[in-house]
C-alpha positions in Angstrom: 0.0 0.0 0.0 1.6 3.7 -1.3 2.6 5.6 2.1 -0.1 8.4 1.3 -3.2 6.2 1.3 -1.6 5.0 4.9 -1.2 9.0 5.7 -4.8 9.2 4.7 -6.0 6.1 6.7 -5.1 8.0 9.6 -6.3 11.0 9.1 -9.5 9.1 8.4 -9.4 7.5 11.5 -8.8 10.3 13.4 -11.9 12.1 12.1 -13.9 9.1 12.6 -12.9 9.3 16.5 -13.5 13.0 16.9 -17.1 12.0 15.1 -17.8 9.6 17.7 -16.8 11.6 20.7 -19.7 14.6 18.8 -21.8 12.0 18.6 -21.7 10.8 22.5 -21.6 14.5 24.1 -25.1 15.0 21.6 -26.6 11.9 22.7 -25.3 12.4 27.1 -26.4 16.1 26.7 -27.6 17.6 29.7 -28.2 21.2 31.0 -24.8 21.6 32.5 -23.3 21.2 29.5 -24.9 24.3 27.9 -21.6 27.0 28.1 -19.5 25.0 26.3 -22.2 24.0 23.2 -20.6 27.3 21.1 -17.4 26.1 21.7 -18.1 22.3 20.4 -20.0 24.3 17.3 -16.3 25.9 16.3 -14.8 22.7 17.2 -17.4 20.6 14.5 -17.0 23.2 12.1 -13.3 22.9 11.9 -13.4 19.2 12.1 -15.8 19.7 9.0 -13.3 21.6 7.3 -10.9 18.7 7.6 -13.4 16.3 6.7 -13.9 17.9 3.3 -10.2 18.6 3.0 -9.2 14.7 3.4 -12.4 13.8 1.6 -10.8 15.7 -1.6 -7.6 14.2 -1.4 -9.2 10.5 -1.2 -11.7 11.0 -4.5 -7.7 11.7 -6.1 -6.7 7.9 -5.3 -7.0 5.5 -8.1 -10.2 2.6 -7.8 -8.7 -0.3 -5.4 -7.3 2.6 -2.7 -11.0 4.2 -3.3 -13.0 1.5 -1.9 -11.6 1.0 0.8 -12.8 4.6 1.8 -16.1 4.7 0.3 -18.5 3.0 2.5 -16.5 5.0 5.0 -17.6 8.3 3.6 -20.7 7.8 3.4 -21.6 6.8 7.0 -19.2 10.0 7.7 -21.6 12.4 5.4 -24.6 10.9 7.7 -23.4 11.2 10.8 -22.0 15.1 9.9 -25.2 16.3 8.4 -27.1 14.6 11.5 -24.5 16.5 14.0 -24.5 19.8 12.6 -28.7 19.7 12.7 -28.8 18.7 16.4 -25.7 20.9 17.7 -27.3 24.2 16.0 -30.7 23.1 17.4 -29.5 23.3 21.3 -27.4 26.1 20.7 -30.1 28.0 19.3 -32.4 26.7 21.9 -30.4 27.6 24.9 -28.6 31.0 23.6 -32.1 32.5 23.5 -33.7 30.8 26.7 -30.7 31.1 28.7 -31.9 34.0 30.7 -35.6 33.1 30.9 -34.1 29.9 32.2 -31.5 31.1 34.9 -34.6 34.0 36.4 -37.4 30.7 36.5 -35.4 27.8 37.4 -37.1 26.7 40.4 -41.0 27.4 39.1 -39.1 25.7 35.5 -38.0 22.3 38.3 -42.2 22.3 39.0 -43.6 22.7 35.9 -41.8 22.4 32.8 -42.1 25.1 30.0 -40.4 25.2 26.7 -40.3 28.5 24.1 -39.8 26.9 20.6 -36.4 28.5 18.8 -37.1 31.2 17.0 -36.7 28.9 13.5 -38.4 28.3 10.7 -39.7 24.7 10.8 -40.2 23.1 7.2 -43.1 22.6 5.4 -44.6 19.4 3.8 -47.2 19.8 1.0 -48.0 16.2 0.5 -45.5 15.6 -2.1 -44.0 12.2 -1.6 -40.8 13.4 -3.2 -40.2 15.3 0.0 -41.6 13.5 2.2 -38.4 12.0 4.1 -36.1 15.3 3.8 -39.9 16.6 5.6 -39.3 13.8 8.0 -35.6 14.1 8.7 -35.6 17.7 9.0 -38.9 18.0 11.7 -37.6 15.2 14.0 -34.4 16.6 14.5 -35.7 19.3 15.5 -38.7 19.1 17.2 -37.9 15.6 19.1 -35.0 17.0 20.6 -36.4 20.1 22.0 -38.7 18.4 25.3 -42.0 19.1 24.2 -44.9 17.0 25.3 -47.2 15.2 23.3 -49.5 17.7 22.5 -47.0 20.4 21.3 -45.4 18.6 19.0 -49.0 17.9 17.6 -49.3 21.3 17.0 -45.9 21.8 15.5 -46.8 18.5 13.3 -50.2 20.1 12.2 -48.9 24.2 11.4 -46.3 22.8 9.0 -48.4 20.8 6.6 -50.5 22.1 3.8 -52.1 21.4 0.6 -53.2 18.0 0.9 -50.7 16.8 3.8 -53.2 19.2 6.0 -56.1 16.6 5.7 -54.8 13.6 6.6 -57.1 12.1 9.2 -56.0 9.7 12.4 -57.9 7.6 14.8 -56.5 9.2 17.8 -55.5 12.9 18.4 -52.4 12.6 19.1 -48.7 13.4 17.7 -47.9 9.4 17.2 -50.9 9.0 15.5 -50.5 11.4 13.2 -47.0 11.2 11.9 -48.1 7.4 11.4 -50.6 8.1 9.5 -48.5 10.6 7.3 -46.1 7.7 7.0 -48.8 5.0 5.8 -50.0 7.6 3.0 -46.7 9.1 1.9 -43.7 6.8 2.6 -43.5 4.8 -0.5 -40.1 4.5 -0.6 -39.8 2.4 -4.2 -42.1 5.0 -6.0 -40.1 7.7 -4.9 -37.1 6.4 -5.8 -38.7 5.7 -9.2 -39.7 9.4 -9.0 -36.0 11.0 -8.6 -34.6 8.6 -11.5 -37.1 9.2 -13.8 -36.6 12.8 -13.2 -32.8 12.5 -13.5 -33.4 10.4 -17.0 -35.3 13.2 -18.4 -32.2 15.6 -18.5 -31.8 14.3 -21.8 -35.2 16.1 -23.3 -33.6 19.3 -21.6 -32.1 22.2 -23.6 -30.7 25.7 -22.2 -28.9 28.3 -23.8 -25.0 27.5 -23.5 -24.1 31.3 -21.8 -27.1 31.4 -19.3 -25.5 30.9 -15.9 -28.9 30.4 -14.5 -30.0 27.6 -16.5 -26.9 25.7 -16.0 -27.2 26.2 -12.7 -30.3 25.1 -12.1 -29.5 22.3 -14.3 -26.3 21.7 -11.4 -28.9 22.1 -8.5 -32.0 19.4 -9.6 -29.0 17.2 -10.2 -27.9 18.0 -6.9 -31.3 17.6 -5.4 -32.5 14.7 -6.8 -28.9 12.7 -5.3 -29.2 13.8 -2.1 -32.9 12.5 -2.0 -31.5 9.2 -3.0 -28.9 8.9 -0.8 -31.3 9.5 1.8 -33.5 6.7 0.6 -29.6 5.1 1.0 -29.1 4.4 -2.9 -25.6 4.8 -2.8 -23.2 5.5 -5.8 -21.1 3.3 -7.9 -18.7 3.6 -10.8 -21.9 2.7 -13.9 -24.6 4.8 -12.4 -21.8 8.2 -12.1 -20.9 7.4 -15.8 -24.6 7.2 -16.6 -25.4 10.6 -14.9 -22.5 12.2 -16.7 -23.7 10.5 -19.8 -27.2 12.1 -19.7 -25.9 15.6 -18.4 -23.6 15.9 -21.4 -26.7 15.4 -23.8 -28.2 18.5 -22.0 -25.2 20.9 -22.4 -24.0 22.6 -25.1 -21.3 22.2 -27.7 -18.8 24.6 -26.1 -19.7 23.5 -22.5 -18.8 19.9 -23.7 -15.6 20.8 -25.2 -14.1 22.7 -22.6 -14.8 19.9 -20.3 -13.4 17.4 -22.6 -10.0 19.6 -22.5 -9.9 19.1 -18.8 -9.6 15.5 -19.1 -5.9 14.5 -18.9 -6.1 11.0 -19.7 -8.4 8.3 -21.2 -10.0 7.4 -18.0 -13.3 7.2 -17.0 -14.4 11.0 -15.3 -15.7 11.1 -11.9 -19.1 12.4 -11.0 -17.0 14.9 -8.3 -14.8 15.7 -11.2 -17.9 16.4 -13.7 -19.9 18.4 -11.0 -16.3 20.8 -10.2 -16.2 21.7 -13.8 -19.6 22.7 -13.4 -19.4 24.6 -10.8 -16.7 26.3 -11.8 -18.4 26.5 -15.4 -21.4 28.8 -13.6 -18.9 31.1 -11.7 -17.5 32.2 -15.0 -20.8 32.7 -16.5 -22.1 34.4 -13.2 -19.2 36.6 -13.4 -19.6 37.4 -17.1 -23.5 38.1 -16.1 -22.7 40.8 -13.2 -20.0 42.2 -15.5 -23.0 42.8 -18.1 -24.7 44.1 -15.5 -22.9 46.4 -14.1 -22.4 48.5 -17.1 -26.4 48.5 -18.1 -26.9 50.5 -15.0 -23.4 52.9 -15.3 -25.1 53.5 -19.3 -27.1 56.5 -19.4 -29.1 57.5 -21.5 -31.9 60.1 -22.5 -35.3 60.4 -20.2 -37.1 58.8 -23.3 -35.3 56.0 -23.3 -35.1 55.0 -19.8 -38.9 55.8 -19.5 -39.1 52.8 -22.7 -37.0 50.3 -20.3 -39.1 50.7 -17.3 -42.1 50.2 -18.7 -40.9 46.9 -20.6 -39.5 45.5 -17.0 -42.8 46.2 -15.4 -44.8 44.0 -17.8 -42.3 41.2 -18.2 -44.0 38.3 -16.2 -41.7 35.6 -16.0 -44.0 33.4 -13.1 -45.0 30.2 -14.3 -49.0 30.1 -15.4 -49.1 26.8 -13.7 -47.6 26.8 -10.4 -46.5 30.4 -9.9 -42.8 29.2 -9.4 -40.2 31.5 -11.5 -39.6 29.2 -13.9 -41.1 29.4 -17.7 -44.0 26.7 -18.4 -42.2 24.2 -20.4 -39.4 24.3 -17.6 -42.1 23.6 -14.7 -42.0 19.5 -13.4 -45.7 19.5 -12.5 -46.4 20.4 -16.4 -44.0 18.2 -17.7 -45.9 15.1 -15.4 -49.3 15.5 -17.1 -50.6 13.4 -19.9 -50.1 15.3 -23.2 -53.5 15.9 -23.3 -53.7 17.8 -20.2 -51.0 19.6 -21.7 -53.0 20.9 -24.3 -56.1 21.8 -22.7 -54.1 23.7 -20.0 -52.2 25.6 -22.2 -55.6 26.4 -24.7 -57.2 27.5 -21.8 -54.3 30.3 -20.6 -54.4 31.8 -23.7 -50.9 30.5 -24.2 -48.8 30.1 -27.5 -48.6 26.5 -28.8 -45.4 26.4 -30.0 -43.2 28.4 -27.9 -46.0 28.0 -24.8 -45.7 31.7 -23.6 -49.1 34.3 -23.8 -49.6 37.6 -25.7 -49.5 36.1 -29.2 -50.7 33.0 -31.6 -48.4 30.5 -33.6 -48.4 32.0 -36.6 -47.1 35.3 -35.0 -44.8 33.3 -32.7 -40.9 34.2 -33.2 -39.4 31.1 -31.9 -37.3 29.3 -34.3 -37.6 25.9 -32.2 -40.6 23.3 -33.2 -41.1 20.3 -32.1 -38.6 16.9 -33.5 -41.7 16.1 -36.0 -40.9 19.1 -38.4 -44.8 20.6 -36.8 -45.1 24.0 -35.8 -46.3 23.0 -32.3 -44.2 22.7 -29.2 -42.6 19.0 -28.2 -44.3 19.0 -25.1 -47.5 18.7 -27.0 -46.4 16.0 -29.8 -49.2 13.2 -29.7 -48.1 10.1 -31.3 -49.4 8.0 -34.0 -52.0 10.5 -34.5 -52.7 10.8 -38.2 -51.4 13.8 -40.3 -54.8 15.0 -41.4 -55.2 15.7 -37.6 -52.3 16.9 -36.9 -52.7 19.9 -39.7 -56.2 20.1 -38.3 -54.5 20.8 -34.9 -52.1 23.4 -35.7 -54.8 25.0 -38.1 -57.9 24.6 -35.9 -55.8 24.7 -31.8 -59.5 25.0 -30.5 -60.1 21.6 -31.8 -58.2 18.8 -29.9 -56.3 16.3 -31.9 -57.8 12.6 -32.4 -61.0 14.2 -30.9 -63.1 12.5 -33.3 -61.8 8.9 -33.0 -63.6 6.3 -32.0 -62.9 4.3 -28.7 -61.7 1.2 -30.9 -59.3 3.2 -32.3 -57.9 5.1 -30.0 -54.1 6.4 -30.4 -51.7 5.6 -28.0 -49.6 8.7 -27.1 -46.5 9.6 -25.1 -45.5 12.0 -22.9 -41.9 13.5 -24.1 -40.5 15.5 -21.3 
């Protein structure tokens, strides 16, 4: 074995210990120990530093050395995220109760009382995707923090909405109710099917090649979407990080893909934590171009008439998805992309919206958009129906109040697919 794998054994080790020993003054915690919690804080985040400075040098050893640290890791990236949750949670908790605690202490011995930290508790809107970052998130912090049954009902109940809000239980109580969230939402193999399906639809994505935003966004779903699985403990391995750079490179442009092709040195196979530096690097150059850009639109002047021209067009640009009210445009929103094609159609008829570039104020034929959908039609991808005959699809770019196949009969139906 090379002597720097052995050097980084023991660094390894080392971090592993000081881990353990964060782990067993979390888990022994007791009011004493409250004046030294900002200390540990300083402590964890400089062990974290070194964590993620050893962590670097390991993803540089070759394949064999590597495995020997990769289960390692990722019990490591647990037990870190976990830690730094809890730690911040009685910190905050006893930094702004520490007076209110020391002036009732003997009233506090009869009768217990408990002021929530002033933080923002997440939210879960009953969409299984994040249902257990929802679940992680709300037990670390609210099962830690001494409340009795019936507050942590009430915590439970202020943070769901949508349909999460009207989930019923047999019993009133806090047990009852997270079960019962559990029963509905916790399917664990669709939601895994969820993020992968997600991740294999990069490939139908398309962004302009200088738009910092779009690759970035592009960098955090990826982001997102692995972290959910490796909650759901899907861990990594050498095919699925050359798949995921595989269907990433489809997405990006031609001049994205060579400059990461000349930061290959060799013939071997990339790393995903190779792939996602360039990346990330990639959008700190175009965010730096961006502000640059910036910058001198607001040093130009110019005369009254013309600034007067640019207010008003910023005023009425609208860039709010018609769907979910996110700031994304329509054909960039997921809970678009998940409807049948049909759906598609009648939602987008009934805003008004453009069919081939899926934006309002204007019809197809006045449409500028150069892109149309891979069938040579002047209609957007997103609404392609398959198999449906050509004399319908004329009718439906001719006559868009008239949906396609509309006429057929229930023997012979058309089979369509949804292309996101």
């Amino acid at each position: 074995m090379a002597k720097g794998v052995k050097i980084l054994e023991r660094k390894f080790c080392d971090i592993e210990k000081q881990l353990s020993a964060f782990i067993a003054f979390v888990d022994t915690f007791v009011e004493d120990d409250k004046e030294v919690l900002s200390f540990k804080l300083s402590q964890f985040d400089r062990l974290n530093a070194k964590y993620e400075s050893v962590k670097e040098e390991i993803f540089t050893l070759s394949d064999i050395d590597f495995q020997n640290f990769d289960g390692k890791i990722t019990t490591c990236n647990e037990h870190i995220e976990k830690l730094e949750v809890r730690l911040k949670s009685l910190n905050l908790k006893y930094s702004e109760n520490n007076n209110e605690i020391a002036s009732n202490a003997v009233s506090s011995v009869i009768k217990p009382c408990f002021r929530l930290p002033e933080l923002s508790l997440p939210q879960f809107n009953g969409d299984i995707e994040t249902w257990f970052i929802f679940k992680e998130q709300f037990k670390e912090i609210i099962e830690n923090c001494g409340l009795n049954d019936k507050q942590k009902l009430q915590y439970l109940q202020s943070c769901l909405i949508g349909i999460a809000k009207h989930v019923q239980t047999v019993d009133d109580t806090y047990d009852s109710l997270f079960l019962a969230l559990e029963q509905r939402f916790e399917n664990k193999r669709l939601i895994i099917n969820k993020h992968i399906n997600a991740l294999l639809m990069l490939k139908y994505e398309k962004f302009r090649g200088d738009s910092n935003v779009e690759l970035r966004n592009l960098v955090d779903t990826c982001a997102k979407h692995l972290r959910a699985l490796k909650l759901l403990n899907i861990k990594h391995n050498t095919f699925s990080e050359l798949l995921l750079i595989q269907l990433v490179m489809q997405v990006l442009d031609t001049e994205t893909k060579r400059l990461f092709e000349m930061t290959l040195e060799s013939t071997d196979i990339p790393k995903w934590v190779e792939f996602l530096a360039f990346l990330n690097k990639r959008c700190l150059f175009l965010e730096s171009l961006s502000f640059a850009g910036t910058k001198d639109k607001q040093n130009f002047k110019d005369s009254p008439r013309h600034k007067s021209f640019i207010l008003h067009t910023d005023a009425n640009v609208d860039k709010k998805c018609k769907l979910c009210s996110l700031n994304h445009d329509l054909y960039n929103c997921d809970k678009f992309k998940n409807m049948p094609v049909r759906e598609r159609y009648n939602i987008v008829k009934s805003l008004n919206l453009c069919l081939k570039c899926l934006k309002p104020n204007h019809k197809v034929s006045q449409c500028r958009s150069k892109h149309i959908c891979f069938c040579k039609k002047n209609h957007n991808q997103l609404l392609h129906f398959v198999n449906v005959k050509n004399q319908e699809m004329q009718n439906f770019e001719s006559h868009p109040n008239q949906t396609p196949g509309a006429k057929m009969t229930s023997s012979n139906q058309f089979v369509f697919k949804i292309l996101v």
